[in-house]
Structure formats: C-alpha cells, structure tokens
Steps between C-alpha positions, in 0.01 A plus 500: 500500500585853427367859625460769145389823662390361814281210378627129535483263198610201376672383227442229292811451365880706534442835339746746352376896616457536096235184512335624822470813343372403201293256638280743697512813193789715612726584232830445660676856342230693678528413865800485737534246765604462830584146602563407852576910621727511200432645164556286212667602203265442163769315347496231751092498466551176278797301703309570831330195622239533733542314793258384835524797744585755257330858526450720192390829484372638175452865361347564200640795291177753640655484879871393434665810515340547848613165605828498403560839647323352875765175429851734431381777818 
C-alpha cells in the first residue's frame, strides 16, 4: 500500500511514477512530485518504482508554483 496526497491505495502490480501517473490521467510533464519528503526529479519519473510504504505528493501545474515555493522555504 501507498499514501498519493493523503489517501491510501493499493497497487496491483509494481508501478513506475510515469505508469501511476498515467494510469490515473496526469500527464507526467505537468505535475511535480514529492516522494517520501523529497522532490523527485522528472527524469527519474520513469526509473522510480513505487514501492509499499511510499508517500507521494502530487501538484498539478495550477498550484505548483505555490507548492514548490512552501517545499524550498
């Protein structure tokens, strides 16, 4: 099980971020992520497996700029 913006779920199988993503209609160039307190690069959005225990944050590109400020202060 992981917790995405607070809510837990389960996957099915090992995801990627990209697949998660995809999987539930974000498109992966338009949000930023924050994966266990750390922000993840988009490059590593593919390689990233998503693992039991993990928590992801994710920001759409309407409130990122907010929420990456609130993450850097």
């Amino acid at each position: 099980m992981i917790t995405v913006n607070g809510v837990k779920r389960t996957l099915e199988q090992p995801l990627s971020v990209t697949e998660y993503l995809e999987k539930n209609q974000y498109v992966p160039v338009q949000v930023a992520i924050e994966l266990n307190d750390q922000i993840l690069a988009r490059e590593l959005y593919g390689s990233t497996i998503l693992k039991e225990g993990d928590v992801m944050e994710i920001a759409e590109a309407a409130g990122m700029k907010k929420w990456t400020e609130q993450k850097i202060n």
